[in-house]
C-alpha positions as CSV (number, residue, x, y, z in Angstrom):
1,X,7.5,-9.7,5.8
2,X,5.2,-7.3,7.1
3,X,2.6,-7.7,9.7
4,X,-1.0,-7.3,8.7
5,X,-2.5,-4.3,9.5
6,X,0.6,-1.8,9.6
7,X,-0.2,1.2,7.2
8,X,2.0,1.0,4.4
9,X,4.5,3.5,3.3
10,X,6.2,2.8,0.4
11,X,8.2,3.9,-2.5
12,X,8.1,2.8,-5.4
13,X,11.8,0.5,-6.5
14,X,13.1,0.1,-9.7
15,X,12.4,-3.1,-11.1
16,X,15.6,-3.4,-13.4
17,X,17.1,-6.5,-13.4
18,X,20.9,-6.2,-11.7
19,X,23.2,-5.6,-14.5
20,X,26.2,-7.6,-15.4
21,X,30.1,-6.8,-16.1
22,X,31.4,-7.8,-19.1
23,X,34.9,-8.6,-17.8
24,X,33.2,-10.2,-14.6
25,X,32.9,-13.9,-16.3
26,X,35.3,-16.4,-13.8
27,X,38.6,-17.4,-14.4
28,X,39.8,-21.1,-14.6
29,X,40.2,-22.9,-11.4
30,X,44.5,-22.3,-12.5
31,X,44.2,-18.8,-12.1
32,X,42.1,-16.5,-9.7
33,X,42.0,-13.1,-9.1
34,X,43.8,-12.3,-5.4
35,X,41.1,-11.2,-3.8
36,X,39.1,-14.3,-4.4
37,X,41.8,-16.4,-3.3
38,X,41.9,-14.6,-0.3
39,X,37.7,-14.8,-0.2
40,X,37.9,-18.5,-1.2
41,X,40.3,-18.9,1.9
42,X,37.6,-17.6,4.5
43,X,39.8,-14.8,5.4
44,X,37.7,-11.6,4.4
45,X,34.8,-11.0,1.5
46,X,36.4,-9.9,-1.5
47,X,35.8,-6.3,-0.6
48,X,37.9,-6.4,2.3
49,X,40.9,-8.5,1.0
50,X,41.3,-5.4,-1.7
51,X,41.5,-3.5,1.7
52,X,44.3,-5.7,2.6
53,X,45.9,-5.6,-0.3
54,X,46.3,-2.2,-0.9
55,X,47.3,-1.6,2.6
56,X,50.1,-3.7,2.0
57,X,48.8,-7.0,4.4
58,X,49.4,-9.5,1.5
59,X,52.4,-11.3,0.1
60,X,52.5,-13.0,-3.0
61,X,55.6,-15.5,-3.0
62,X,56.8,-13.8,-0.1
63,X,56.8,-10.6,-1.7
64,X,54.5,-7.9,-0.7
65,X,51.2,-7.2,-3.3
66,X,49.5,-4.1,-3.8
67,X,48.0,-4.7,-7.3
68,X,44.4,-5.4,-6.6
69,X,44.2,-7.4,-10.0
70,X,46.4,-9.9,-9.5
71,X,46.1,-12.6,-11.2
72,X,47.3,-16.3,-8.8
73,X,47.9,-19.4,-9.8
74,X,47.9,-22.9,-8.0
75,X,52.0,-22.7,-7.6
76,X,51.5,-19.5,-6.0
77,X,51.6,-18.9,-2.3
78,X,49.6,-16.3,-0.9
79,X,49.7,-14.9,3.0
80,X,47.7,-12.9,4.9
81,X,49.5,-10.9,7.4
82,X,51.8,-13.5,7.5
83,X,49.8,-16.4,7.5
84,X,49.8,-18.7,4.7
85,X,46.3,-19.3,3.2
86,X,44.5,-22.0,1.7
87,X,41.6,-22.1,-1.0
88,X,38.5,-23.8,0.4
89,X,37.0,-26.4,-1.8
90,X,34.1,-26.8,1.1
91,X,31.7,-24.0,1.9
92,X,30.0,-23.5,5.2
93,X,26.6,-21.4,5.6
94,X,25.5,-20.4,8.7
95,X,22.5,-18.7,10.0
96,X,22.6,-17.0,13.5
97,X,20.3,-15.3,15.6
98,X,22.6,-12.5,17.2
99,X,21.8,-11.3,20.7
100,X,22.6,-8.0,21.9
101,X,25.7,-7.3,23.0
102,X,28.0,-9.6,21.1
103,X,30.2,-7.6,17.9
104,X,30.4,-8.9,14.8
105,X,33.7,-9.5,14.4
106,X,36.3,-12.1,14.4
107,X,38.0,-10.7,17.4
108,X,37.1,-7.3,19.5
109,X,40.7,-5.5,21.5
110,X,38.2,-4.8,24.4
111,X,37.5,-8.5,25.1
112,X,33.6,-8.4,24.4
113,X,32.0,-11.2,23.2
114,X,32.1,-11.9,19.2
115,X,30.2,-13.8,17.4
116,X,32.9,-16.3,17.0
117,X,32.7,-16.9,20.5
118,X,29.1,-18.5,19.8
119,X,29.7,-20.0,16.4
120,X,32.9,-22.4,17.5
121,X,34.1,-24.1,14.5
122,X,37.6,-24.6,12.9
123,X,36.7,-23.7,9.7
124,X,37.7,-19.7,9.0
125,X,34.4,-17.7,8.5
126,X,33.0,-14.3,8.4
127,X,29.9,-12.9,8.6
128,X,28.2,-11.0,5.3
129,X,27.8,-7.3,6.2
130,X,27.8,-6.7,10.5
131,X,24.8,-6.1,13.0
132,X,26.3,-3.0,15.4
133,X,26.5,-4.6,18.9
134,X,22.9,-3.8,19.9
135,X,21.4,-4.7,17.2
136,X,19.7,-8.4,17.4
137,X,18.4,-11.1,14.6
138,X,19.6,-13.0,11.7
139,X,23.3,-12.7,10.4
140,X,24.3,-14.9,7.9
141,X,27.8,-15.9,8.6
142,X,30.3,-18.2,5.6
143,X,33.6,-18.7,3.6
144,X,31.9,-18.3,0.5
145,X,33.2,-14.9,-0.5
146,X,31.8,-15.1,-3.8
147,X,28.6,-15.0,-2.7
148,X,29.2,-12.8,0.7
149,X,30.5,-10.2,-1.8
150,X,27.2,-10.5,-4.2
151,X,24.5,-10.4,-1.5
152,X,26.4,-7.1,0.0
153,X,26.6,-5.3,-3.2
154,X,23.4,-2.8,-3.6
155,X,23.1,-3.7,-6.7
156,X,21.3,-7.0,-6.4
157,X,18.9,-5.2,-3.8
158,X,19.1,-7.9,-1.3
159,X,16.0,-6.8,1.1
160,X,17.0,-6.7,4.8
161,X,13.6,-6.4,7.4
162,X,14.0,-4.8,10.5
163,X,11.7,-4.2,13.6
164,X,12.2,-0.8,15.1
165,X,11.0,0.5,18.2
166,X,11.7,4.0,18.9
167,X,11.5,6.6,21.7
168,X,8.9,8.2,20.5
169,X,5.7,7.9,17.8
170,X,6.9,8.0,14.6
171,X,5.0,11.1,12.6
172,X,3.5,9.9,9.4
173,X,5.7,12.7,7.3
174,X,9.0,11.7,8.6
175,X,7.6,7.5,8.0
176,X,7.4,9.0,4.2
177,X,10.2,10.9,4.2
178,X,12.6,7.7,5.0
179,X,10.7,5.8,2.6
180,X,11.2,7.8,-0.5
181,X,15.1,8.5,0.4
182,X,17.5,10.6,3.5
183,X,19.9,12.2,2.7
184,X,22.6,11.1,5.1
185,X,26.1,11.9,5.6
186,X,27.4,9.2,3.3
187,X,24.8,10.1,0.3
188,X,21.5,9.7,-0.1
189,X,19.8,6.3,1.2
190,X,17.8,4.3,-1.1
191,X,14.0,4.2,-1.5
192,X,12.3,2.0,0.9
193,X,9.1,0.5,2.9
194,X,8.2,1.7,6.1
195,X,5.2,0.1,7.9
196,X,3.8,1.4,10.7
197,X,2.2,0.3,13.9
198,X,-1.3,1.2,13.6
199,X,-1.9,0.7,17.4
200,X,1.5,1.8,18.6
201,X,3.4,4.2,16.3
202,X,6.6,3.4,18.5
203,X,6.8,0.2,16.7
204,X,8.2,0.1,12.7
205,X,9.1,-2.5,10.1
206,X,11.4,-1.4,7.5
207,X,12.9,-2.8,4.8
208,X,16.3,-1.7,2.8
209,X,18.1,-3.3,0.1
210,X,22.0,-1.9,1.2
211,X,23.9,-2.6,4.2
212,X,25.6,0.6,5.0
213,X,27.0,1.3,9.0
214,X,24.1,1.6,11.1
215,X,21.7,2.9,8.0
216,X,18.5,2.1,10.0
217,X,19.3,4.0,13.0
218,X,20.8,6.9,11.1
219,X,17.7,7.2,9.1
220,X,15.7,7.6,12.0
221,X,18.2,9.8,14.3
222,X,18.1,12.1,10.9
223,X,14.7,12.9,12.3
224,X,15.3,13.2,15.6
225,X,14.5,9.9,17.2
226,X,16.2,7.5,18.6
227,X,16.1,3.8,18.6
228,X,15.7,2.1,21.5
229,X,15.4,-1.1,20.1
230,X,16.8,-2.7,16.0
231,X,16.0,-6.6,15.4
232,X,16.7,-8.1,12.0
233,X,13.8,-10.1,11.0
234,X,15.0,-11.0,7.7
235,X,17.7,-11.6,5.5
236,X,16.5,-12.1,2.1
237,X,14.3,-14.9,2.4
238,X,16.4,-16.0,5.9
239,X,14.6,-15.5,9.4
240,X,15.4,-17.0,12.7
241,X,12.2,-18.8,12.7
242,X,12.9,-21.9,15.1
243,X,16.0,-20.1,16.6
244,X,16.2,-19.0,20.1
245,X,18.7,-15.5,20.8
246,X,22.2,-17.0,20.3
247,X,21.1,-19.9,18.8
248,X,22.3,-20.5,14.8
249,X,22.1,-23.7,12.3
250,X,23.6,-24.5,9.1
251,X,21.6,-23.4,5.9
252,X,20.1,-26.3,4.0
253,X,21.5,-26.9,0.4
254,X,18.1,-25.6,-0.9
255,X,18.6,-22.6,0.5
256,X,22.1,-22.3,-0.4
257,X,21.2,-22.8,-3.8
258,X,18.3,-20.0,-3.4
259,X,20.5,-17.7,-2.0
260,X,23.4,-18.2,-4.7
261,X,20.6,-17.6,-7.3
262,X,19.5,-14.2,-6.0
263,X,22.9,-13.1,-7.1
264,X,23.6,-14.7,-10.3
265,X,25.8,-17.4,-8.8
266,X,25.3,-21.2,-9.6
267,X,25.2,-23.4,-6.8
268,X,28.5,-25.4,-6.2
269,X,28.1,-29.5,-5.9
270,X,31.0,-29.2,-3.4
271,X,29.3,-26.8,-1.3
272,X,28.7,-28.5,2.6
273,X,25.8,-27.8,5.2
């Protein structure tokens, strides 16, 4: 992901295998857990239709739901904020190449573009993680919320790649200091690779494997620089080769498949391009 050249800094990452819950095997296709109803529906990953539970934005049979393991079956109807959902039985992948200025969400009270007003289809979808609004590159946007919620879990170490350019050249000690861990206000980041410019030390690659609020920026402000320019190169094995800024495609089943396999997940014969 890098490009040749750039000094290296890196520490070391663990290379445990990603560990598995007991009590995480699926449920029959009779009965799901709430949150993956509401995943299955396109609505919100998995992580954020517990939000919406517990805050009291889902009904079960017309009845408001707060248990976050609830248990659904096909009789059941389930709304979101009052809408009445339905369980997807066709997936949708998409790969988009964000341009600056757009927010990735499904709808912004300010009126600024979203990346929904770019990606115009009827299906209900939602992108896994968010670039801030001036960050640019590849977002990865579905209704699978299996998988959305697997790939944004830090414990499967998905690796994101960003290009960095900063305000000023980045000093070797701080470039070693991000890579073996910050301490930032939400707990310590994880070990990382930083590569370096060798001809310009304005310019950085780095890679994480997490997807916390604007981690790469923060890591760098923490040092007292600020980022003038964040592109996402890539997302896993996912680049915007081929794609111009606002341009996006549909993910081929190969890579479907790939990308379901990073994360333990099987890859589903009803799943669509």
């Amino acid at each position: 992901m890098r490009s040749d050249g750039n000094r290296r800094i890196v520490q070391e990452r663990s290379q445990k295998r990603p560990f598995s819950k007991k009590n995480e095997a699926e449920l029959p296709d009779h009965e799901v857990r709430l949150n993956k109803a509401i995943a299955d529906a396109g609505v919100a990953s998995r992580r954020t239709a517990d939000d919406l539970v517990r805050n009291g934005n889902v009904t079960v049979n017309g009845v408001v739901c707060t248990e976050l393991g609830r248990k659904i079956g096909i009789h059941d109807v389930v709304a979101v904020n009052g809408e009445i959902i339905t369980r997807y039985k066709h997936l949708t992948y998409i790969l988009l190449n964000k341009p600056k200025d757009v927010i990735s969400t499904s709808n912004d009270e300010l009126g600024r573009t979203t990346i929904f007003d770019i990606v115009r289809l009827r299906t209900r979808l939602f992108s896994v993680g968010r670039l801030d609004r001036n960050t640019t590159g590849v977002l990865l946007i579905t209704n699978d919320g299996d998988l959305s919620n697997r790939l944004m879990h830090p414990r499967y170490g998905i690796v994101r790649a960003y290009n960095v350019a900063l305000d000023k050249p980045l000093q070797e000690k701080h470039a070693a200091a991000i890579a073996a861990g910050v301490e930032l206000d939400d707990g310590p980041s994880r070990p990382c690779e930083v590569f370096v410019n060798p001809k310009d030390a304005h310019k950085v690659q780095i890679e994480i494997t997490e997807g916390r609020n604007r981690e790469v920026r923060r890591l760098f402000e923490h040092f007292g620089y600020d980022v003038k320019k964040l592109d996402r190169k890539y997302y896993a094995f996912l680049s915007t080769q081929g794609l111009a800024r606002g341009e996006y495609r549909h993910l081929t089943r190969s890579e479907v498949t790939r990308l379901r396999r990073l994360v333990g997940l099987e890859s589903q014969p009803g799943s669509r391009r």
